[in-house]
C-alpha positions in Angstrom: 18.7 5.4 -25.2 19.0 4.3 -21.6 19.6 7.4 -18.8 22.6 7.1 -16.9 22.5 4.8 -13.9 23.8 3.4 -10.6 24.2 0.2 -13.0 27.6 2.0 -14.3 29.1 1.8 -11.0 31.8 -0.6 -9.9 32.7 -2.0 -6.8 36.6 -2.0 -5.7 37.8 -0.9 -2.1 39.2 2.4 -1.4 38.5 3.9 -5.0 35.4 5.6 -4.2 33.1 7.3 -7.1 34.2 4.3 -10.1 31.8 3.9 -12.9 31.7 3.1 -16.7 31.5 6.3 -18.4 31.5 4.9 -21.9 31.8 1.7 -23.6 31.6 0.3 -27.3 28.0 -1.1 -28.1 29.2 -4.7 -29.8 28.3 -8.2 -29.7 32.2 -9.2 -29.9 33.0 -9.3 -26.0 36.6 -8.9 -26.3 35.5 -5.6 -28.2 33.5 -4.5 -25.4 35.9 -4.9 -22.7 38.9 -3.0 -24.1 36.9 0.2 -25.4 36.2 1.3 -22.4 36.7 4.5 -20.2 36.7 4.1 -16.8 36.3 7.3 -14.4 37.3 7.5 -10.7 38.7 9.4 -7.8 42.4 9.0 -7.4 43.6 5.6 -7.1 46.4 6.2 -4.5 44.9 4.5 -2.3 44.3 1.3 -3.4 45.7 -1.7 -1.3 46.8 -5.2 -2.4 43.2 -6.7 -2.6 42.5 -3.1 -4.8 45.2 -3.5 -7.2 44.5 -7.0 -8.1 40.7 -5.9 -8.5 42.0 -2.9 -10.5 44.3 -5.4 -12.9 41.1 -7.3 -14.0 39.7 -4.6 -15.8 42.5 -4.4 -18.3 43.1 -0.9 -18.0 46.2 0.3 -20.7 46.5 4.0 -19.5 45.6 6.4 -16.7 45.1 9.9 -17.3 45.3 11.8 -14.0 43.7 15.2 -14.0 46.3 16.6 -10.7 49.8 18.1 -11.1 52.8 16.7 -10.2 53.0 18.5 -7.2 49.4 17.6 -6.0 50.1 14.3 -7.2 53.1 13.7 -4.9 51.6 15.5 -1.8 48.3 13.2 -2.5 48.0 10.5 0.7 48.3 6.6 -0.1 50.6 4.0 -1.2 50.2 4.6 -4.6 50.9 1.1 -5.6 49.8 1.4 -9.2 53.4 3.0 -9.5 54.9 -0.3 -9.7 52.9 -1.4 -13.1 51.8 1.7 -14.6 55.3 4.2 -15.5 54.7 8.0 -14.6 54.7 10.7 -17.0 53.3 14.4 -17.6 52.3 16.1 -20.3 54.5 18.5 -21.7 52.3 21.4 -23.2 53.0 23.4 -26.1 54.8 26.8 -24.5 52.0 29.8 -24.7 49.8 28.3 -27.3 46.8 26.0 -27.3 47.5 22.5 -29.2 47.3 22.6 -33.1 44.7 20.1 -34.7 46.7 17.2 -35.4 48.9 18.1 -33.4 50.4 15.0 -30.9 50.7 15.0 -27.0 54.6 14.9 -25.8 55.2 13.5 -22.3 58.2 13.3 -20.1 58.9 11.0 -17.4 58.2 11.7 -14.1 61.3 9.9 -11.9 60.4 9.7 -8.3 63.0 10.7 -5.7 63.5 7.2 -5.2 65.4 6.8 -8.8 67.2 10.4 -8.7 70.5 9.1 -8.2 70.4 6.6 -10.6 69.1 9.0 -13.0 71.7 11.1 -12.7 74.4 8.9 -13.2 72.7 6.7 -15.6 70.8 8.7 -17.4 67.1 7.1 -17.1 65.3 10.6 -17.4 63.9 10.6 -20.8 61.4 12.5 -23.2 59.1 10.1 -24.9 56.3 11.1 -27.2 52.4 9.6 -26.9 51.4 9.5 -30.7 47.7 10.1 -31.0 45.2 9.4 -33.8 45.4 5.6 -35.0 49.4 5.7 -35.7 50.2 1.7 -34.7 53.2 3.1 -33.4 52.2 4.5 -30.3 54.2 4.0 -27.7 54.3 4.0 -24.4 51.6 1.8 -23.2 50.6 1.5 -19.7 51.3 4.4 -18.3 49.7 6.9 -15.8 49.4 10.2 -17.0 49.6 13.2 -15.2 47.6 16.6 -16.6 47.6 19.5 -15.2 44.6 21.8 -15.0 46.2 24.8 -13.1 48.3 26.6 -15.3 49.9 29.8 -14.4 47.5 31.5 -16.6 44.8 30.3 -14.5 46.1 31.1 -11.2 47.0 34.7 -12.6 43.8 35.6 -14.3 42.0 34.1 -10.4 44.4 36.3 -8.4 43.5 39.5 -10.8 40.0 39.1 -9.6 40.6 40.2 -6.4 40.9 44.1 -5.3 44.6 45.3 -5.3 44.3 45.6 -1.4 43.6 42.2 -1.3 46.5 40.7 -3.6 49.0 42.2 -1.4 47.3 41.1 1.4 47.6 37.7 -0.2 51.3 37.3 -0.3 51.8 37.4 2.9 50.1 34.2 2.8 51.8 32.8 -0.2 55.4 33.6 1.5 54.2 31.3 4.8 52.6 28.4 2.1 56.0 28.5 0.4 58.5 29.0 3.1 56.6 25.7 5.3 55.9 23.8 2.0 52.2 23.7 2.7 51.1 23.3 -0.9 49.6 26.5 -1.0 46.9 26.1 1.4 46.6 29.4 3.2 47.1 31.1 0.0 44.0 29.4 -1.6 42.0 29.9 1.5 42.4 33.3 1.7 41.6 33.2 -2.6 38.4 30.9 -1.9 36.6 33.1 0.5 37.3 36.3 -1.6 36.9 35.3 -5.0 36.3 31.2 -5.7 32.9 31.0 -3.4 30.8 34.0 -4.8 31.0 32.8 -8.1 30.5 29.2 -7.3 31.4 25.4 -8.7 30.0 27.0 -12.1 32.1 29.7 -11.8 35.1 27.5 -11.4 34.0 25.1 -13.9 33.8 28.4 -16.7 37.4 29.1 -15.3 38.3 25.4 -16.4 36.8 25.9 -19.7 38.6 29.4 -20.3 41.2 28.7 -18.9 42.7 24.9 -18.6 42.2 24.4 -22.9 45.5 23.1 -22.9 44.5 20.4 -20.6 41.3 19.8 -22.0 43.1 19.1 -25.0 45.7 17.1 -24.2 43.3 14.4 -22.6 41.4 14.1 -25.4 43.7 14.0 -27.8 44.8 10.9 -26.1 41.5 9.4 -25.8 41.0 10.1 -29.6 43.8 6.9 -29.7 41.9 3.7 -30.0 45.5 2.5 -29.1 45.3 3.8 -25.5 42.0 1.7 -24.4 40.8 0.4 -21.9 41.7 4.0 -20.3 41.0 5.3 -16.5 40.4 8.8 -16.4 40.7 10.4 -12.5 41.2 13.6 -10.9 41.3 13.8 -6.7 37.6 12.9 -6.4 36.4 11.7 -9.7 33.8 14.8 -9.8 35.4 18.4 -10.9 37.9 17.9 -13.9 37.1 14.5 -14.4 33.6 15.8 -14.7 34.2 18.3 -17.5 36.0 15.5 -19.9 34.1 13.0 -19.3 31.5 15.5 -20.2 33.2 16.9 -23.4 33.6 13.1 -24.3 30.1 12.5 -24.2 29.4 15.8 -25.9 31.6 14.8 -28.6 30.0 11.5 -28.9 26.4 13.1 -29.7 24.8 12.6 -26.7 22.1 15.0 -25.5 22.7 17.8 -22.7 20.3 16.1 -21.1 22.3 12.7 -20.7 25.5 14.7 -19.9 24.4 16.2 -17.5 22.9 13.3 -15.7 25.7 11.3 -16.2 27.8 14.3 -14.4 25.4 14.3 -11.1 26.1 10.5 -11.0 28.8 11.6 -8.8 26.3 12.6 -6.4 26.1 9.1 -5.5 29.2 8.1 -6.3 31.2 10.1 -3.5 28.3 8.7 -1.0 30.9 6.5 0.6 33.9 9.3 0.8 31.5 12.1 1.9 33.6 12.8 4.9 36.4 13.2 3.0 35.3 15.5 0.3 34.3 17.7 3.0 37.7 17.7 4.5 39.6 18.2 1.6 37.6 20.2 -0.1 35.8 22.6 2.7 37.7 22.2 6.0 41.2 22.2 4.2 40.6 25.0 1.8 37.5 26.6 3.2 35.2 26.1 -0.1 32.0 26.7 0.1 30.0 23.4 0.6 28.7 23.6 -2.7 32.0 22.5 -3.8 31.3 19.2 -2.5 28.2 18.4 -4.6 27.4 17.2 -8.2 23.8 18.5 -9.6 22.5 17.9 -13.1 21.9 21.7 -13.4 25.5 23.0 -12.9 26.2 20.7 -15.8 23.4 21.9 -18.0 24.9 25.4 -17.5 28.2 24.3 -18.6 27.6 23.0 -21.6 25.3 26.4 -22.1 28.0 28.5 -21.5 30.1 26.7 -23.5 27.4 26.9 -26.6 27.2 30.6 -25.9 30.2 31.5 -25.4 31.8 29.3 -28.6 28.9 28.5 -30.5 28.9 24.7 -30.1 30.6 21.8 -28.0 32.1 21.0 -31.6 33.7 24.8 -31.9 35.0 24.8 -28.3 36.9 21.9 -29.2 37.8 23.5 -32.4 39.6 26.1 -30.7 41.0 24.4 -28.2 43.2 22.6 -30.8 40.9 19.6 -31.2 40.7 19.1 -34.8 37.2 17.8 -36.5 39.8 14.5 -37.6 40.1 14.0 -34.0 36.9 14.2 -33.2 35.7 11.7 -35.9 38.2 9.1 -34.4 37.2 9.8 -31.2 33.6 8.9 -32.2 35.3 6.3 -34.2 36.6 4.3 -31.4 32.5 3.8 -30.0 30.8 4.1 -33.4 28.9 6.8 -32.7 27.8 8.9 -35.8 28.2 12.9 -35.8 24.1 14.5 -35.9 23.0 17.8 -36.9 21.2 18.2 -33.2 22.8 16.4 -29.7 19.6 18.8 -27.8 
């Protein structure tokens, strides 16, 4: 098997860190194109000349790794609005998914449509079947996931001394009262708790924590349905990272591949270095090692995850993604499950 390479890359202004994660091997052509996955930073900022080069690769559905909130306060155009409906995913309330069990999404109607929404009723719930129900609906649509949940935030701000979490909402009561999404209050969180344990530290939290999330994209990705599919986050590196590495993972290939696929990113964010930095160390003073991508962080992922559940396969077990689930996913490729991915 070929290591993951530069070759995987693909070239479209303004959407920075775009690659072919995975792709069906098959001589049909029309095959290859549409089972796809696609991974990226955010695509709000695409232009004209962007979109049209972002229409040619057939993409059916995004699935954006960010909040609403982050979503909306995210810079850019957004133009991708116009062909791809918003929606979020509505979890299951204080439980992980159930094997089986489908993804329900709601609408997201933009500020813009408010009125009409009240007085017309166009706020709907809609449901994303996954699995290979031919049914599915909801086609072409951009997905928003989020990874923060309140459990996360709660079990981070625990971490800290009880000195400290006092000393915190004063913060929190300036983010909220000027609307600044929080930024003072995750400073303040990031230099006394997020940096000494490190990207690996966060990436654990992710894994502990955001299962819900986890699940939910690849439930939808198990749907054969749902392809060609983009899959983002803000920079195409963190959260996208972890699927796209539970994906792989799932498909049977090796740590080793994994994680060489992950530090890919490395490269990847080359051309938006300056930014990463800004928003990710300057905004919310992160260490710099929040900016970077190495094959080893990976490795110790997918460790963790072995020793802390046993297996990739268990982890996804437990998170609610059922071994049916994971046999379509590999379905969709033709990969083959094996006794030993090492």
């Amino acid at each position: 098997m070929a290591a993951p390479s530069e070759e995987s890359f693909r070239e479209i202004a303004n959407l920075p860190n775009l690659r072919i994660l995975w792709q069906i091997e098959s001589k049909d052509a029309e095959e290859t194109s549409k089972y796809v996955i696609y991974r990226s930073s955010r695509p709000d900022l695409l232009n004209e000349e962007g979109v049209s080069a972002f229409k040619k690769l057939g993409i059916e559905n995004i699935l954006d790794f960010r909040s609403k909130k982050e979503y909306s306060k995210a810079n850019g155009k957004k133009l991708l609005d116009e062909i791809y409906p918003l929606h979020k995913v509505n979890f299951p309330h204080g439980r992980n998914y159930r094997p089986g069990e489908p993804v329900n999404l709601k609408r997201v109607i933009k500020r813009d449509y408010l009125f009409y929404s009240k007085y017309f009723s166009t706020k709907q719930i809609v449901t994303q079947k996954t699995g290979d129900d031919k049914n599915t609906q909801n086609h072409g649509s951009h997905i928003l996931i989020d990874f923060f949940s309140a459990k996360y935030i709660w079990t981070v701000f625990k971490r800290a001394p009880w000195y400290l979490q006092l000393y915190s909402l004063i913060f929190l009561a300036i983010d909220i009262m000027f609307n600044t999404g929080y930024v003072y209050f995750v400073r303040f969180f990031a230099r006394n708790v997020l940096n000494p344990t490190g990207l690996i530290g966060q990436y654990k939290d992710m894994i502990d924590m955001s299962q819900r999330s986890i699940c939910s994209a690849l439930k939808l990705l198990s749907n054969k349905e749902n392809y060609p599919v983009f899959i983002n986050c803000a920079h195409g590196k963190d959260r996208t990272g972890l699927v796209s590495a539970l994906v792989l993972s799932c498909l049977q290939l090796p740590k080793r591949y994994v994680s060489n696929e992950y530090a890919l990113s490395m490269y990847g964010t080359t051309s938006m270095k300056d930014r990463l930095y800004t928003e990710i160390v300057k905004r919310f003073h992160m260490s710099e090692e929040f900016v970077t991508a190495e094959a080893d962080t990976m490795m110790k992922l997918l460790n963790y995850i072995c020793e802390m559940y046993g297996s990739v396969e268990n982890y996804l077990e437990c998170i609610g993604f059922g071994e049916k689930e994971q046999e379509s996913l590999r379905n969709i490729f033709g990969r083959q499950k094996v006794s030993d991915t090492e």
